[in-house]
SEROLUM-40100 format. One record per residue (C-alpha): residue in one letter; x, y negated, z. Coordinates in steps of 0.2 Angstrom, whole numbers, plus 5000, padded with zeros to 4 digits. Each point is the difference from the previous one (the first is absolute). Layout:
N
aXYZ ...
% end
This chain:
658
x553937285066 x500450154991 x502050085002 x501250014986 x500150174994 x502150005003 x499549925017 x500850125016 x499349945018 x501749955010 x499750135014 x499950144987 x501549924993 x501049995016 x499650195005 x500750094983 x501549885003 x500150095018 x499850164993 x501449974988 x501149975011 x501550145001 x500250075016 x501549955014 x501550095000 x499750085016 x498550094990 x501050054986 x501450065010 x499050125010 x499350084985 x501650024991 x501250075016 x500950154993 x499650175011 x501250055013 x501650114996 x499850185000 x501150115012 x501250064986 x500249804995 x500749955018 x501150144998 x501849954995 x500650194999 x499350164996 x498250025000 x499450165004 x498250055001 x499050155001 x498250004995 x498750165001 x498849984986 x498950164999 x499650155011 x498850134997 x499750175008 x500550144989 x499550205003 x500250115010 x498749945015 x501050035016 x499549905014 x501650045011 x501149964986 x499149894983 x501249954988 x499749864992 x500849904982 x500949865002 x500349864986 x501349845007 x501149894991 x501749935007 x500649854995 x502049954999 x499949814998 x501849914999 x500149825005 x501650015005 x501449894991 x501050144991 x499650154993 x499650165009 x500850144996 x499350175002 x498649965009 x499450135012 x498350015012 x499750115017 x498150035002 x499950085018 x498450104996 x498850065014 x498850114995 x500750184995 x500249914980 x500450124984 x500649884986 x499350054985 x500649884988 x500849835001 x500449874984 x501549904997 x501150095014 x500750175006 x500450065018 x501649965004 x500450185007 x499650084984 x498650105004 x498550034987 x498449985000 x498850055008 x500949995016 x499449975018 x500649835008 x499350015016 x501749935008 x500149884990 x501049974984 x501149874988 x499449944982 x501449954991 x499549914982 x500050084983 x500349984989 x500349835004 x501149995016 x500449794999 x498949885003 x500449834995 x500049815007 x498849874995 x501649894999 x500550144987 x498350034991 x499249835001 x498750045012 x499850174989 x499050125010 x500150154991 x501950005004 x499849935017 x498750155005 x499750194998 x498450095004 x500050155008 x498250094997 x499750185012 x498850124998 x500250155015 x498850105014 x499949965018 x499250075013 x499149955012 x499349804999 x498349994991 x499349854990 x499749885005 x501649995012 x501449964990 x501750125001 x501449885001 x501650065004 x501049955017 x501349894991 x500949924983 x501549944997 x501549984990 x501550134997 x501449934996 x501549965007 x500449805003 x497949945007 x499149995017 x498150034999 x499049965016 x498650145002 x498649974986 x498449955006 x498250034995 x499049894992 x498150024996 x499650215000 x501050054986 x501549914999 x501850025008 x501349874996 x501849965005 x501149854995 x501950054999 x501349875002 x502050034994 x501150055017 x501149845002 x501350125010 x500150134984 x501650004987 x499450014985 x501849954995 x500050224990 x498849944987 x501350004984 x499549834991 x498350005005 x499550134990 x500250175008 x499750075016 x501750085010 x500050184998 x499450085018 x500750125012 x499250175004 x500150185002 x500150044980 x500149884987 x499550044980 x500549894987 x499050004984 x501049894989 x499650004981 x501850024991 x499349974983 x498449954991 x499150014985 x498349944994 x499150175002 x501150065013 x501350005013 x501650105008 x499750005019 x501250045010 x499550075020 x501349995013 x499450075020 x501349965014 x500350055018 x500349865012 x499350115015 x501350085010 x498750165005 x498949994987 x500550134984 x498950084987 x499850184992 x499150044983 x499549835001 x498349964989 x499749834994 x498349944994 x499449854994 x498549904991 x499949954980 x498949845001 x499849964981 x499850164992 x502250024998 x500850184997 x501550105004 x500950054981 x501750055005 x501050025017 x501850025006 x500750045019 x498150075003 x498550094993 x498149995005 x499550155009 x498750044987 x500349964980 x498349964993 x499549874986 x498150045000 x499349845006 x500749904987 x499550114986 x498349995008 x500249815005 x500549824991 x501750034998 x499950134986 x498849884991 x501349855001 x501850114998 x499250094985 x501950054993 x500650065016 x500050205003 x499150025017 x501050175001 x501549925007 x499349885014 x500350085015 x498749925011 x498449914999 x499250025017 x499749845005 x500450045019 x501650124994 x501250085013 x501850014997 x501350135005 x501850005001 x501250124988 x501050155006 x501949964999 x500450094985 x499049884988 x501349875007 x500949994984 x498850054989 x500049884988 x498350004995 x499050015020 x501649935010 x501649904999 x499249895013 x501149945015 x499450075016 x498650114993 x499750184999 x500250045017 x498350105003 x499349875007 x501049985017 x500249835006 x501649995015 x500349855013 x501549904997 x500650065017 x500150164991 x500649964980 x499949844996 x499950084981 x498750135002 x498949835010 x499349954982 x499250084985 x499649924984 x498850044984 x499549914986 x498450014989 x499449944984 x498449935002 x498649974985 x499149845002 x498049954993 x499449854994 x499749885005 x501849995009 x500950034980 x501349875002 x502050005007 x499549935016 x498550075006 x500650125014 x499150075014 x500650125014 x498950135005 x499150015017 x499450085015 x501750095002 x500150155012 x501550135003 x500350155010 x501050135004 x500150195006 x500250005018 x500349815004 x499349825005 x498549934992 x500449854991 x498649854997 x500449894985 x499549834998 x499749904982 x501449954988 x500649845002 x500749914985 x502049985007 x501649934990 x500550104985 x501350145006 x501650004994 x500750164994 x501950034993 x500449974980 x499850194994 x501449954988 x501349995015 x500249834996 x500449885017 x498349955000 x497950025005 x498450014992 x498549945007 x498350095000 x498549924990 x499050025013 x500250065016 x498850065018 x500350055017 x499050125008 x500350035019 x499650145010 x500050045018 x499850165012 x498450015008 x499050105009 x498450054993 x498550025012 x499650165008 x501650074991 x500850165006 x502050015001 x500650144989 x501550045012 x500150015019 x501150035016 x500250145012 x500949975017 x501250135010 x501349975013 x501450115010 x499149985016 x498250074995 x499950174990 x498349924990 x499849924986 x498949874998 x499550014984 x499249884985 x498449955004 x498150094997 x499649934981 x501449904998 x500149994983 x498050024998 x498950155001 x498550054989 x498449905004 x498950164993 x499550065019 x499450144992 x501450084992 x501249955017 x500250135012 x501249895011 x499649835013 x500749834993 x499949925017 x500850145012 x501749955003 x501350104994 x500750145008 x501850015006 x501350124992 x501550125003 x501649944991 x499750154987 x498549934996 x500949874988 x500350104987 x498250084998 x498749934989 x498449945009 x499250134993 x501050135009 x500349925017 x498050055006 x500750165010 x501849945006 x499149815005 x498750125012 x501350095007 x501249845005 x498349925008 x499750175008 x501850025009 x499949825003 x498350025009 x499149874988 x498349974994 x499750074983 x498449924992 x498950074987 x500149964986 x501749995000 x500649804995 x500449994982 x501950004992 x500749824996 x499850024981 x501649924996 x501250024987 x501349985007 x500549995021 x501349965009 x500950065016 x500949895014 x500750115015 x501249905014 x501450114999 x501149955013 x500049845012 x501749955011 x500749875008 x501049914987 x498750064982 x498850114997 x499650104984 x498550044989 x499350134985 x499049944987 x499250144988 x499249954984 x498750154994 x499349994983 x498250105000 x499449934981 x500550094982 x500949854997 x502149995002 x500449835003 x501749954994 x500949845010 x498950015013 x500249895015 x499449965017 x500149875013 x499749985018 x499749855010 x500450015019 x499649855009 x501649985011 x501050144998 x500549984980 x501349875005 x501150165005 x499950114987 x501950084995 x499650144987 x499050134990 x501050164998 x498850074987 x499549854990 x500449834994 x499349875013 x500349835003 x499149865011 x498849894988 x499549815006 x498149974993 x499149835004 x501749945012 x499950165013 x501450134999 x499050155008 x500050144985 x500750124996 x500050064981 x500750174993 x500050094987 x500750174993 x501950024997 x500550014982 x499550164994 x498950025014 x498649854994 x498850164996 x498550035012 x499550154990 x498250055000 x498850145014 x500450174991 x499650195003 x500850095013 x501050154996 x498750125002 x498449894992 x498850115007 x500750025018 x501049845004 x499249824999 x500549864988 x501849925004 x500049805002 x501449914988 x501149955015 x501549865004 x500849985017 x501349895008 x500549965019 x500249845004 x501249895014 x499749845012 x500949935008 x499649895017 x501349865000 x498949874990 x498350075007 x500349995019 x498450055011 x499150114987 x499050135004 x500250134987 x498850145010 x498649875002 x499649924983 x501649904995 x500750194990 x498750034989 x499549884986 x498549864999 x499750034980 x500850134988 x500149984982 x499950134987 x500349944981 x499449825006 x498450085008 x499649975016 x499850175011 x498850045013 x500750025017 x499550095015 x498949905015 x501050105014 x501950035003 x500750155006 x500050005021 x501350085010 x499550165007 x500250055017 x500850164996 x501249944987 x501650074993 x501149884992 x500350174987 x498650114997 x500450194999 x499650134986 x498750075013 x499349855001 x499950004981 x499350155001 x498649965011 x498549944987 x500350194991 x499750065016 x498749925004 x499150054984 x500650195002 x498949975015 x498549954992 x499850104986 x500250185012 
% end
């Protein structure tokens, strides 16, 4: 019998019903299970990551020393609850690094690119610094996150190997980060939790950071604004007890294309509108005469005024300006400790409006003869308050207003530019600053002199005597002395300026010391000071007879001594001719005081064996180079040395030259 045509067989029928059939949960859930959290999504803190994404080998072909390009990206994530505030990165780089450029971020000690890193270095962001919650954004990552890309050389690891540097991690005050770790080839990452044992407590209503300690501090508060421009006004103070600055020169970074039109307190050392009239800004500020703008470098360098444009009314009239650039401790005048400029400064599109402000960055400043100062970012700080110009009983607050802190440091492979000779009653040498102590010319060619022989010691005479003229006296003391002479001669310290500690005297109840300050530069230096640290003898200091000195406590330890010039005798002139120029050597600017000790609060000393002669001098804040040896008791010595004995050297050199 024949099948209906709508007829389906049941086993047919019973197997599509089968297939039909949905699958069982435990099939469904396996192909739906979400992927497993990422690093950065376990981290309830600060995610940092640093990720090498290209490398490439770049000329010239050295196998001893390739350099190769670099392309990486770090990565500032915040999952943290609140808001981080001036977010800051260490990279701990490990293969000789020259950065080259860097997006969304400066380095935090103000130095431009190119620069070499090799030590390792601190991004700090711009020109947005904060980075928001997800509580506060919604789970918004463009808030939450910024994205540092680099581009720089390194030398030394070849593709495929991958030049990750040694470590990563946070810079800011208030968060522990454990060492980062590595993960795949390329990556370094770091999660950075809040410190439980920090007091935030500073942070003015959640909303700006405390302003810091340091050596220097500058100010750049914004005083009034307009919609193309504002009136900036920069303030540097002192808060280092040795640290002082002469002819200081400030530089700094333009970001966004802003120029200098009009200044007051300060001018920039070189008055040139040229690369706006060649850039954007003369086609934007078409009504504006270019002639007047004093500066459009967009790196410019600014100088202090000479007093007598203090009350000028058109370049001065500025408190605490015009003082040629010289910067004192507190310890010395609290009123000369600060000096203050203000600027109008031109904005471009597309920062046009009231509120659009931006401080410069990558500040640097220096002086003639002193510290070298490292800067770090501005940091957005309360606005500073500043009294009513009326007179009225009241403040006004700055629009806007930054902190930038620097500190003293010590660059590498930097010479001092002052240094110490040693002399004492009991020994008629002088040991003198030490062989390049200041530097010496690396042109082996052009030096006729050894770097690396020790330097000879000197007769007493020899002080005043330029280096240059000491050849023939320095043989002749080595000669009567029975000394080594080597050939070549050691090379002169090179210094600016040197001074002399001679033990005078040394008794039973105090002992006395003389401390001469030479001046060998062409420049005078007015208040000038210096400072000595003794390491157990300062406690019994009594006096200065020829200057003003005091003991100074720095960092809790009472042990140093600071002086300076008497009034009317704060002038270390400069190194002048002799009275017959083409007979008699140059004469050293010179200032001279004897010193007294007392024994009564230092019992046990021994003045002769170390404890009388100083463990670091000070000249103008900068640290002075000091001898390796002290001065020995001789085995013939006179407690006072005669005029023949004087006379000695002279004769000595009679000698030779018959």
């Amino acid at each position: 019998m024949a099948l209906a045509p709508n007829f389906i067989p049941p086993l047919l029928l019973l197997s599509l019903l089968i297939v039909s059939i949905p699958l069982t949960s435990s099939q469904s859930d396996a192909n739906t299970t979400n992927p497993p959290p990422s690093d950065s999504d376990l981290c309830n803190g600060v995610f940092v990551s640093y990720t090498h994404t290209k490398g490439s080998k770049i000329p010239p072909n050295d196998t001893a020393n390739q350099p190769y390009r670099f392309e990486s990206v770090i990565t500032v994530l915040n999952h943290g609850r609140d808001e981080l505030k001036s977010w800051r990165v260490f990279v701990k780089f490990a293969h000789r690094e020259i950065l080259v450029s860097a997006s969304n971020a400066v380095l935090s000690d103000g130095s431009s690119l190119p620069v070499s890193v090799e030590n390792g270095t601190v991004f700090a962001g711009y020109p947005s610094s904060d980075l928001k919650s997800a509580i506060q954004t919604a789970g918004d990552v463009t808030q939450m996150q910024a994205r540092v890309e680099l581009v720089g050389t390194q030398f030394g690891v070849a593709p495929p190997n991958v030049p990750l540097p040694k470590n990563i991690t946070l810079a800011i005050d208030g968060w522990k980060c454990p060492k980062a770790t590595q993960k795949g080839k390329n990556v370094l990452q770091v999660c950075c939790t809040p410190d439980p044992d920090y007091d935030n407590t500073e942070i003015i209503d959640n909303e700006f950071l405390p302003r810091q300690d340091g050596d220097l501090t500058i100010m750049y508060d914004v005083v009034r604004s307009y919609s193309s421009n504002y009136m900036a006004q920069v303030t540097m103070e002192n808060h280092n007890p040795l640290g002082r600055l002469d002819n200081w020169k400030l530089s700094f970074d333009w970001m966004r294309d802003e120029f200098i039109y009009t200044m007051k307190g300060a001018y920039p050392s070189i008055v040139d509108s040229s690369d706006c009239v060649d850039g954007p800004q003369a086609k934007y500020f078409q009504d504006l005469d270019f002639s007047n703008v004093l500066s459009c470098a967009r790196r410019p360098t600014i100088i202090d005024l000479p007093p007598t444009k203090y009350n000028d009314s058109t370049f001065g009239l500025i408190p605490f300006c015009c003082r040629n650039g010289t910067i004192l401790p507190r310890s010395m005048d609290p009123s000369k400790s600060s000096s203050v400029f203000q600027m109008q400064v031109y904005k471009m599109p597309p920062d046009l409006n009231i509120s659009a402000l931006s401080p410069p960055q990558n500040w640097r400043i220096n002086g003639t003869l002193n510290p070298d100062y490292k800067c770090g970012p501005p940091v957005r700080v309360s606005p500073s308050q500043f009294a009513d110009p009326s007179g009225l009983p009241s403040n006004r607050t700055a629009f806007a207003s930054w902190q930038v802190v620097c500190n003293i440091t010590q660059p590498k492979d930097a010479s001092p530019r002052c240094c110490v000779s040693f002399s004492a009653y009991f020994n008629d040498s002088i040991v003198p600053c030490k062989t390049c102590a200041c530097g010496c010319s690396s042109n082996k060619a052009a030096r006729a002199c050894s770097t690396t022989a020790p330097s000879l010691l000197l007769p007493q005479q020899a002080l005043l005597v330029p280096f240059e003229n000491r050849t023939e006296l320095t043989g002749a003391w080595a000669y009567l002395k029975h000394r080594p002479v080597p050939n070549p001669m050691p090379c002169g310290d090179n210094c600016g300026v040197s001074i002399n500690w001679h033990l005078a005297t040394d008794y039973r109840g105090g002992w006395t010391a003389r401390v001469t300050v030479f001046n060998w530069g062409e420049t005078d230096f007015v208040d000038w000071f210096t400072a000595i640290q003794m390491k157990n003898a300062a406690p019994g200091f009594e006096k200065a007879y020829s200057f003003n000195a005091s003991t100074l406590g720095i960092n809790g330890e009472n042990n140093t001594i600071f002086m300076e010039g008497l009034p009317g005798l704060n002038y270390l002139v400069a190194e002048r001719d002799g009275e017959n120029p083409l007979k008699n050597p140059r004469i050293p600017g010179k200032q001279q005081s004897v010193i007294s000790f007392t024994k009564k609060l230092t019992p046990g000393i021994n003045v002769p064996g170390g404890d009388g002669f100083p463990s670091k001098v000070f000249f103008n804040g900068e640290e002075c180079s000091l001898p390796t040896i002290l001065p020995v008791r001789s085995s013939q010595h006179r407690r006072h040395i005669s005029a023949f004995l004087l006379a000695l050297p002279v004769l000595a050199l009679l000698i030779l030259r018959m």
